[in-house]
C-alpha positions in Angstrom: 9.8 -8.4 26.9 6.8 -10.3 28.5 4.5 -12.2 26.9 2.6 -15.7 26.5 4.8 -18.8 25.0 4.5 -19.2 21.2 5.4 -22.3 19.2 5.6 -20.6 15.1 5.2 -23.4 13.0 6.3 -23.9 9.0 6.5 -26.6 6.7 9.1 -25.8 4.0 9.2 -26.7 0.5 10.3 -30.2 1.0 7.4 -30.6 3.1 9.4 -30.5 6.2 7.9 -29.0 9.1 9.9 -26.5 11.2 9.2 -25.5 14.9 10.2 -22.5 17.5 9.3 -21.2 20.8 9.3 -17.2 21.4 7.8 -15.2 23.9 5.4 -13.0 22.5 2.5 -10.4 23.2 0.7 -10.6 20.0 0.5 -13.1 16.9 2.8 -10.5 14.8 5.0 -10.3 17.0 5.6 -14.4 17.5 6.0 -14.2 13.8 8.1 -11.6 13.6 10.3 -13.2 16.0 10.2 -16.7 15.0 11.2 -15.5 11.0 14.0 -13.6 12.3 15.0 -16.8 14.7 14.4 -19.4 12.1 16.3 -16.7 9.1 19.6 -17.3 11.3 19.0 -21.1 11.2 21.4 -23.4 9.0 18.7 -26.1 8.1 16.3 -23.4 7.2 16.1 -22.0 3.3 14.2 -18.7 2.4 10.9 -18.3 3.8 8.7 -16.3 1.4 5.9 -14.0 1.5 3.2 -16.8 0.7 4.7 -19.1 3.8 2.1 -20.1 5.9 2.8 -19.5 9.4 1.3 -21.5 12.4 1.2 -19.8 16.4 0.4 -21.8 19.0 -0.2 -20.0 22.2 1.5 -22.6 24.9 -0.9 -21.9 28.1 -3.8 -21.3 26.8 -3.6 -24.0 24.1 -4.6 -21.6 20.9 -3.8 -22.0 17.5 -3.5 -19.1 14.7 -2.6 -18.9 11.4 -0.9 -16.1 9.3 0.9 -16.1 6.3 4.2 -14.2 6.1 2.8 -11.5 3.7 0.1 -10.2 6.1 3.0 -9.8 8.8 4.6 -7.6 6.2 0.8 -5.3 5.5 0.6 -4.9 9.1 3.9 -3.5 10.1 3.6 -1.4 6.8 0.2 0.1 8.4 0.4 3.3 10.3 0.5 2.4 14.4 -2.7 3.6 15.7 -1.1 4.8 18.8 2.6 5.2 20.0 3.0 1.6 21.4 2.3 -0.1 18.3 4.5 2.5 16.8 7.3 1.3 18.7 6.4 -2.2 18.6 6.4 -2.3 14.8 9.2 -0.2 14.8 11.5 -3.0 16.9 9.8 -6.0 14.8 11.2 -4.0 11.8 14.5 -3.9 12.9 14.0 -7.1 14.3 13.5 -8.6 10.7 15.9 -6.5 8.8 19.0 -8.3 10.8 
């Protein structure tokens, strides 16, 4: 997998504000992979649908925001060709472990 360096950013309940590095080709799929990195993470609790979720694109210096809910609407959308399909496909799986 290719893609630019991604810093996913959270602040938890407590206020506390969690950080992790992917490599990543689009801003769902840092998400995707940053949820299922920081799910497998002791200090971590649940994160739910209404977490907001901050992706900073390393080189250039970019900054998005999505919450965890519209990573769930987009892999639920059809693919509109077959490399999203198997993109979303593999984030599925990716979240489901």
């Amino acid at each position: 997998m290719t893609g630019r360096i991604c810093r996913v950013t959270f602040r938890d309940l407590e206020g506390v504000r969690h950080t992790v590095e992917v490599a990543a080709e689009s801003v769902y799929e840092a998400s995707a992979l940053a949820l299922s990195a920081l799910s497998k993470h002791e200090w971590i609790e649940n994160i739910g649908p209404g977490t907001r979720l901050d992706i900073q694109i390393v080189e250039p210096n970019v900054t998005h925001t999505l919450y965890v809910a519209q990573l769930h609407t987009w892999l639920a959308r059809p693919a509109a060709n077959p490399t999203e399909m198997l993109r979303k496909k593999k984030l599925k799986e990716l979240l489901a472990s």
